[in-house]
N, C-alpha and C positions, 0 to 999 in steps of 0.2 A: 679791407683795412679800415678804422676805427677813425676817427682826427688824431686822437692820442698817440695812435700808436706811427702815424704818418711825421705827428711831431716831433716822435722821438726821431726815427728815422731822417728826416731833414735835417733837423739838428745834426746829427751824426756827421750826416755827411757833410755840412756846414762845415764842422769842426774838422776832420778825417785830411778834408782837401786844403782848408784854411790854413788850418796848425801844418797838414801838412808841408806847405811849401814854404816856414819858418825854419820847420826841422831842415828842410832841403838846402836852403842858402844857409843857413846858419852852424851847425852840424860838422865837427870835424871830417874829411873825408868823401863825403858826399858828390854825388856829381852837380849836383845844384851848389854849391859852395860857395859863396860869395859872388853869386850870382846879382843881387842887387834889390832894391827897394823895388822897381819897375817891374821884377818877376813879381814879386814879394803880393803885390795890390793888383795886378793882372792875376794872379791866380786865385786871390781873396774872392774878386768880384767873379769869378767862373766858376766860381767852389757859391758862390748864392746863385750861379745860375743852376747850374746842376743840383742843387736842394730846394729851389722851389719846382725846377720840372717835374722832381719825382712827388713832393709831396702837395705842392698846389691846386692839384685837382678834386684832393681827398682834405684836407685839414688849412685849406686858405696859405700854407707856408708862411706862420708867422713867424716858425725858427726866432725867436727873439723877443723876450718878456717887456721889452720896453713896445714893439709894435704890438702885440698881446693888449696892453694896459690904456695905451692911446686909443685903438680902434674901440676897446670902450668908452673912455671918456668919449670919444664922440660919438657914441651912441649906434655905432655901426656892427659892437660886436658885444653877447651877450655877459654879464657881466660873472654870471652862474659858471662859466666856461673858463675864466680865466684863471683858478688856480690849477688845474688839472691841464692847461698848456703849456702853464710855466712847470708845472712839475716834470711835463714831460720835455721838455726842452732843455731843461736839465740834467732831464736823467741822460737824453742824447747827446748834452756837450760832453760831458762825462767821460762817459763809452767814447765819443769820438777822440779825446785825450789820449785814455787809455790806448786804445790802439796805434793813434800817432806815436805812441813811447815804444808802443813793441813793435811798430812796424821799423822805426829806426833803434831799436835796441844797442846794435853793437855800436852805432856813432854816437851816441848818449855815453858808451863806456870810453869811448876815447875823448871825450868832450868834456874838459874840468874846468872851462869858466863860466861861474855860478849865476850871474844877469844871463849867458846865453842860453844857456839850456833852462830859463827859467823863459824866457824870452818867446822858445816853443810850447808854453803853456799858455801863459798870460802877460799880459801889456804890464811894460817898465814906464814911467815916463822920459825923450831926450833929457828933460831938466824938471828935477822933484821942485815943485811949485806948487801948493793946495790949492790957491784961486786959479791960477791958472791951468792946469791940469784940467780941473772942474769944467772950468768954461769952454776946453777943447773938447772934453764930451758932451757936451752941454747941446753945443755947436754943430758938431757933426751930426749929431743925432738929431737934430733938429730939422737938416738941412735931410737926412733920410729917410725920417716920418712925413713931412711935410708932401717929401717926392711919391709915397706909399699911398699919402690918401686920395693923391688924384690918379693911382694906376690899379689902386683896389678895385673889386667888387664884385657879384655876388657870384659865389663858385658853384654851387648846385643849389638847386628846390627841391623844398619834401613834398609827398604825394599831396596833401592840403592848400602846394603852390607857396607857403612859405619861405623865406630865404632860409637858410639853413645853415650856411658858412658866409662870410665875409671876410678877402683876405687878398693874397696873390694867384690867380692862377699857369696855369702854363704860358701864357698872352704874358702876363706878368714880369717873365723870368728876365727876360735879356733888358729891360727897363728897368728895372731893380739893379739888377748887376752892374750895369752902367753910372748909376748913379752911387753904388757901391763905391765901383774903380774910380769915380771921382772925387768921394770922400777922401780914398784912400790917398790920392796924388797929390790932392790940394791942401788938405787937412789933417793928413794921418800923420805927418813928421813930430809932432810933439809929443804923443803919448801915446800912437800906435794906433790908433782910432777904434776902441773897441766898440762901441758904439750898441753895444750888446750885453747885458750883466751876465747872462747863462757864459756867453762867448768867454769872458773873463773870470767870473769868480766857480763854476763849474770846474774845468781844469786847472785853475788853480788849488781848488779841492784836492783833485785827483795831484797834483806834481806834489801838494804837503804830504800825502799816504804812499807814493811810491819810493823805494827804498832807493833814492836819489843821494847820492855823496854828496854833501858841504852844503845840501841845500837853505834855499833862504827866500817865503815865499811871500817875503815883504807885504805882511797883512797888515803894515797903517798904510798904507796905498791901494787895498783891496777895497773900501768903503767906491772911491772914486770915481772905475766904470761901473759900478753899479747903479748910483744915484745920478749920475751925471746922466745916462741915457734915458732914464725914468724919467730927470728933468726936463730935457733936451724932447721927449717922444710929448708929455704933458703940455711942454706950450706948444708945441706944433697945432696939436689936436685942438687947443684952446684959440688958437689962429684959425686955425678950418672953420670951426662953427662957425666963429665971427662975420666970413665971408664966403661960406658955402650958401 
């Protein structure tokens, strides 16, 4: 298996388990149904443990363009590599969408309110606010790069003894998730904490192209988790140096 193609894979399953358990509490009918915020972020953070298990050993599991972008700025990850992770991390949140739609198909047909079933794609914010909004990505993502770059590092060596990946490896997975499930408790209530732009604007791709009734996939609020993590990952990394 390739990094690329490990990334897509993580990704996937990032997305598959994550969106999953939205679709599950939120979803008319379902046996998760209104099960609660507390499944909602316990499953978020075990859906990053299980995508950096499987791909951590092979592609550093950076599953997320804003950890991607950071470990270069600090100079930990090469910079030649990173649109070819992001690409793939996208193509895996995607596919992970996708299948979260078909996997709950029939309760997407009984499900006609438009924030909820938009809700299993990508982050609404509790209360539309630009500056604020911003600064809750800004913030999480901050507080989960910061937690990255002291659990990172080097995942195999090539025959020359060079490093070859830098990222998460399986050691990795349950101290990531952890600090996930914390973003999620402490910090997620405002905007959903996407904390991820593949995570948010990827599926949200996917829910504008699938033949979704009444849909509405509120793209002056798609700029948000995108830039807001990229911010949020950029000073983290700009912190490390300082004091690494």
């Amino acid at each position: 298996m390739t990094p690329f193609i490990a990334e897509i894979i993580g990704t996937f399953i990032l997305m598959l388990l994550g969106n999953g358990v939205v679709a599950n509490v939120l979803l008319n009918e379902t046996k998760g149904n209104n099960s609660g915020w507390i499944v909602i972020t316990t499953a978020w953070g075990l859906a990053v443990y299980v995508a950096v298990l499987i791909a951590g050993p092979v592609s550093g599991a950076h599953i997320n363009p804003a950890v991607t972008l950071s470990l270069a700025i600090a100079g930990l990850f090469e910079w030649s590599q990173v649109p070819l992770y992001i690409l793939a991390q996208f193509i895996g949140a995607m596919l992970g969408a996708l299948c979260v739609y078909l996997f709950h198909k029939k309760h997407y047909d009984i499900t006609e309110d438009v924030p909820t079933v938009r809700a299993t794609f990508c982050n609404t914010p509790a209360i539309e606010n630009t500056v604020s909004n911003l600064f809750s990505e800004i913030v999480g993502t901050f507080v989960l790069l910061l937690a990255v770059f002291y659990i990172a590092g080097p995942e195999f060596v090539s025959e020359n003894g060079e490093t070859a990946i830098i990222g998460l490896g399986s050691l990795g997975a349950l101290p990531v998730a952890l600090v996930v499930w914390s973003i999620g408790l402490s910090l997620g209530g405002t905007t959903g904490y996407a904390i991820n732009p593949a995570r948010d604007l990827g599926p949200r791709m996917v829910y504008a192209l699938l033949p979704i009734k009444n849909k509405n996939a509120n793209w002056k609020y798609s700029w948000i988790p995108v830039i807001g993590p990229l911010a949020g990952g950029a000073l983290a990394a700009i912190l490390y140096l300082q004091f690494s």
